[in-house]
C-alpha positions in Angstrom: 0.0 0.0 0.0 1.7 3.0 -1.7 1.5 6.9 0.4 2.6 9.7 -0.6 4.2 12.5 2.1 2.5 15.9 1.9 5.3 17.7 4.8 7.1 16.5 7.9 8.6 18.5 10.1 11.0 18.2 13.3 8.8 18.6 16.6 9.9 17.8 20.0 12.4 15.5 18.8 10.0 13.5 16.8 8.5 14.4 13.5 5.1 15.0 12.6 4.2 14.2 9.2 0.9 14.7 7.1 0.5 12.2 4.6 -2.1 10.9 1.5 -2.8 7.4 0.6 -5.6 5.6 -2.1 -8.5 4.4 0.1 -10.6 1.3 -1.3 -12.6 1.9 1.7 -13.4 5.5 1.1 -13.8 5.3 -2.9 -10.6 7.9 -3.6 -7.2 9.7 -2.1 -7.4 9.8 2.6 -5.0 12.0 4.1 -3.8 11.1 7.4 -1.3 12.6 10.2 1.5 11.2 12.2 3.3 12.0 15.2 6.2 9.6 15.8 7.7 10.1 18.8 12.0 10.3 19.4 11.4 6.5 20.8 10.3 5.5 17.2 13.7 6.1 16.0 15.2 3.2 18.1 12.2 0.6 18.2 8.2 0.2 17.3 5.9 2.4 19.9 2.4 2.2 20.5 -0.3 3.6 18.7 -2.7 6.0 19.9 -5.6 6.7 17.3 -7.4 10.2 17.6 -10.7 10.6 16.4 -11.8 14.1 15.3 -15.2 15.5 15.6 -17.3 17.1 13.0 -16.0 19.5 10.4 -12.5 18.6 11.7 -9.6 17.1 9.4 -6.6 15.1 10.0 -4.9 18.1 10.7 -7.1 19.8 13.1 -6.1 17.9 16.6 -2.3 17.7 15.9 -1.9 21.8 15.3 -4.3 22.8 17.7 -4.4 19.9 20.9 -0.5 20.5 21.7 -0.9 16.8 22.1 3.1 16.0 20.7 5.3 16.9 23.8 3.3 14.8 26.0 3.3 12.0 23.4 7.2 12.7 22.8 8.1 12.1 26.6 5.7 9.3 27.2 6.8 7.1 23.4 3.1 7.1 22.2 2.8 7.8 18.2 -0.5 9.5 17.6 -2.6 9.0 14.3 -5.8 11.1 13.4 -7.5 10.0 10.2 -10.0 12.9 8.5 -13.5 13.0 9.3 -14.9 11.6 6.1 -14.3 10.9 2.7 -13.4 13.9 0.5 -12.5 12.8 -2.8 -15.5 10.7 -4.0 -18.2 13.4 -3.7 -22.1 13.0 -3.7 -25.0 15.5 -4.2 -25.6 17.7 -1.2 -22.5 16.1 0.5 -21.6 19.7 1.3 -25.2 21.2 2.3 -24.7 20.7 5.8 -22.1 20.9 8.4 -23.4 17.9 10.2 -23.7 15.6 7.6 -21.1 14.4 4.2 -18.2 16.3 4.5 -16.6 16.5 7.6 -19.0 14.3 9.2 -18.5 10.6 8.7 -19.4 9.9 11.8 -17.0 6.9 11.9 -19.5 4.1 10.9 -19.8 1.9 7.6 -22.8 3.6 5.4 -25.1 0.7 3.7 -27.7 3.4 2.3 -26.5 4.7 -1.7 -25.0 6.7 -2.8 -23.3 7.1 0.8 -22.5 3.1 0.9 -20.3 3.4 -2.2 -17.5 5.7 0.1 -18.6 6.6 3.8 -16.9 3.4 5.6 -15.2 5.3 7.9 -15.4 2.5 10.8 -13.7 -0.2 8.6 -11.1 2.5 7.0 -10.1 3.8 10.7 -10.2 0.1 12.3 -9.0 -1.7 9.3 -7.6 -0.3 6.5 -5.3 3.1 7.6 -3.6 0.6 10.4 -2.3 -1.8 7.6 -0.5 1.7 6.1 0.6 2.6 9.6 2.0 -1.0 10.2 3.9 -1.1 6.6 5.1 2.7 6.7 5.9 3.1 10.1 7.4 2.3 13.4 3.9 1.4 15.3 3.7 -1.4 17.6 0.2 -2.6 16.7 -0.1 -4.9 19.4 -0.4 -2.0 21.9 -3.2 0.4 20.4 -5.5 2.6 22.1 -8.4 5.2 20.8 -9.4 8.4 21.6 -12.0 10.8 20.3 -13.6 14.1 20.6 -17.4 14.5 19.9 -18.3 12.8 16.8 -14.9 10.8 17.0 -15.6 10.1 20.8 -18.8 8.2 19.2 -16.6 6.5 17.2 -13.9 5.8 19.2 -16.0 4.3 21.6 -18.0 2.7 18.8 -14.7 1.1 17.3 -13.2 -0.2 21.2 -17.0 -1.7 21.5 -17.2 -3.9 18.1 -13.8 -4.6 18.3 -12.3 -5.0 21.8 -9.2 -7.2 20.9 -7.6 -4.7 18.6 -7.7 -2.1 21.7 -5.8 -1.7 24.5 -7.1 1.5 26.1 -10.4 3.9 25.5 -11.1 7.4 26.1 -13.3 10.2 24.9 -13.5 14.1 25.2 -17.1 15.2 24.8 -18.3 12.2 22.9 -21.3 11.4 21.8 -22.3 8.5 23.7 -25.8 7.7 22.3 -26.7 9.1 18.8 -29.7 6.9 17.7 -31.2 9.3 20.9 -30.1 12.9 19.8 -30.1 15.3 16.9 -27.0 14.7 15.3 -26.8 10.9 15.5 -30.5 10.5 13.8 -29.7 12.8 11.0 -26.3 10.6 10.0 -28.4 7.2 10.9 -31.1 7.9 8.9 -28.9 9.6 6.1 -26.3 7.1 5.8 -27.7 3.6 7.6 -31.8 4.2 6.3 -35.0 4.2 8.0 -34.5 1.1 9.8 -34.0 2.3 13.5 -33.0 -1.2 14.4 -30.3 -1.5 12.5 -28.7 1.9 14.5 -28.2 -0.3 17.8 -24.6 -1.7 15.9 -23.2 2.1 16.2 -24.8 2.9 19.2 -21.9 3.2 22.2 -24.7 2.8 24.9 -26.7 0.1 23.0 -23.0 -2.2 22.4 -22.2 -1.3 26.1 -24.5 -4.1 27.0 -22.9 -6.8 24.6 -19.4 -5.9 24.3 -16.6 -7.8 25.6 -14.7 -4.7 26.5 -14.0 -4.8 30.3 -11.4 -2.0 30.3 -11.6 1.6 31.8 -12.8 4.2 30.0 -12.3 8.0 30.3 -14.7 10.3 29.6 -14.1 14.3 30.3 -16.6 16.4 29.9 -17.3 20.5 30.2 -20.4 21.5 32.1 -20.3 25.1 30.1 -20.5 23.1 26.6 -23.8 24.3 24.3 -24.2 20.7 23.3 -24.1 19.0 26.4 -27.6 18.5 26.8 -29.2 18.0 23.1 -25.8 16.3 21.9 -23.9 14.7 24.4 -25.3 13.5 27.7 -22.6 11.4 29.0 -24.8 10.1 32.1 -26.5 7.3 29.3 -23.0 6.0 29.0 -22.2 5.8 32.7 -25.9 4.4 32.8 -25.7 1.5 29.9 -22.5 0.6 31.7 -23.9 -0.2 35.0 -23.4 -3.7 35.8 -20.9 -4.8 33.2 -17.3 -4.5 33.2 -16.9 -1.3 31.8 -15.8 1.1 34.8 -16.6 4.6 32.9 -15.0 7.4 34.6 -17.0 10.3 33.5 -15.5 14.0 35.2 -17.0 17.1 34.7 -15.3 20.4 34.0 -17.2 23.2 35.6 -16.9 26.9 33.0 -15.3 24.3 30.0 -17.0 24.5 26.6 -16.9 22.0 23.6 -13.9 23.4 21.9 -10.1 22.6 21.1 -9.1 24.8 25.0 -11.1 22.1 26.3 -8.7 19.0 25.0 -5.8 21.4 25.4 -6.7 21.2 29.2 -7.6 17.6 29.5 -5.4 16.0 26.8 -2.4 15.3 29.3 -4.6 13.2 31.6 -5.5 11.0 28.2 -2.4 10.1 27.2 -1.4 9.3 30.5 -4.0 6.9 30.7 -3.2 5.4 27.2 -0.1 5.2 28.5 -0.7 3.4 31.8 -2.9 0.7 30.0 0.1 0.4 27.2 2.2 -0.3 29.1 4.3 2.7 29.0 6.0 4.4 31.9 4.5 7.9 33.1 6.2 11.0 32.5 
């Protein structure tokens, strides 16, 4: 699987790269970003996937989370796929922020035209880790999966269908349970059809009851964010995961809104976390 390198540059004695591949998953070109950390040089690290939310690209978390010097100390490489497919383009797929582009929202389409190209859940969980694993130094044995908002859906949604590729979870503002708010029925019904049954399979509070994930998860959340109670509510989670094994650990951030100062303030804590369950020693 050929890429192509768009930039690299020198950062905190790693190097974080941007970077273009052909997706058969995604029906056209899928850029992607990579921070490998000075520990890379020597030996394969662990992987830490970030999820964005919506609008957001594969750039947007490693300019603006100041994620890479925590990563650097602690030997995590951090990956953040874009938000959707950009290259294969539909009508309308642009007529709305919240749905197309931008807004993948990290599951596998069935309904057309969206089906032909919107399989973000097996390009994330599937195909961009085979390109990590043949371009780069990434110990794929030790992965963990972090999102924000739309990607804190999915990355909950990708640690719940597939807990043996995952090590550690987390999630920044996530949407826990779409079929039940605004922004999850419009991309069910626009990309998975009228069939509300069929939603349950990318529904983080529905798989909560069957999953075999019986790690920690990490949920942080601002109590001054616009969308906390049409969008969010992270209580359903903590609900759903009452008497499994999922131990959710769900802290609120009192005057913290939905935005990029709110992972900038929190973001330390994640990989910390990643780290502990990786394996890793804490900086």
């Amino acid at each position: 699987m050929a890429i192509e390198t768009i930039s690299e540059h020198a950062c905190h004695g790693g190097v974080q790269g941007f970077y273009r591949h052909a997706s058969r998953e995604c029906g056209g070109a899928m850029r992607f970003s990579v921070f490998r950390p000075p520990q890379a040089a020597r030996a394969p690290v662990p992987v830490l996937w970030f999820l964005a939310g919506l609008t957001c690209t594969e750039e947007t978390f490693m300019v603006k989370a100041g994620a890479q010097r925590i990563a650097a100390r602690l030997g995590l490489m951090l990956v953040a796929p874009d938000t959707s497919p950009r290259e294969a383009r539909f009508p309308a797929d642009d007529a709305d922020w919240d749905f197309g582009l931008g807004a993948g929202f990290y599951l596998d389409a069935t309904e057309a035209p969206w089906n032909a190209a919107y399989r973000m859940h097996s390009y994330v969980t599937g195909e961009l880790p085979e390109a990590i694993a043949q371009h780069f130094p990434a110990d794929l044995s030790r992965q963990g999966i972090l999102g924000h908002s739309m990607g804190g859906h999915g990355a909950l949604v990708a640690a719940f269908r597939h807990p043996e590729r995952y090590r550690t979870l987390s999630a920044i503002a996530p949407i826990v349970a779409p079929r039940q708010v605004p922004w999850g029925r419009k991309a069910f019904a626009g990309y998975l059809g009228p069939d509300e049954a069929a939603w349950r399979d990318w529904d983080a509070c529905e798989l909560a009851k069957s999953t075999a994930w019986q790690g920690p998860v990490l949920v942080d959340q601002g109590e001054a964010d616009k969308f906390l109670d049409t969008q969010l509510q992270p209580e359903r989670l903590v609900a759903a995961c009452e008497g499994t094994g999922i131990r959710v650990q769900l802290r609120r951030h009192p005057g913290h809104d939905h935005s990029y100062w709110f992972i900038q303030t929190v973001i330390a804590d994640h990989l910390r976390h990643h780290a502990r369950g990786l394996g890793l020693a804490r900086d």
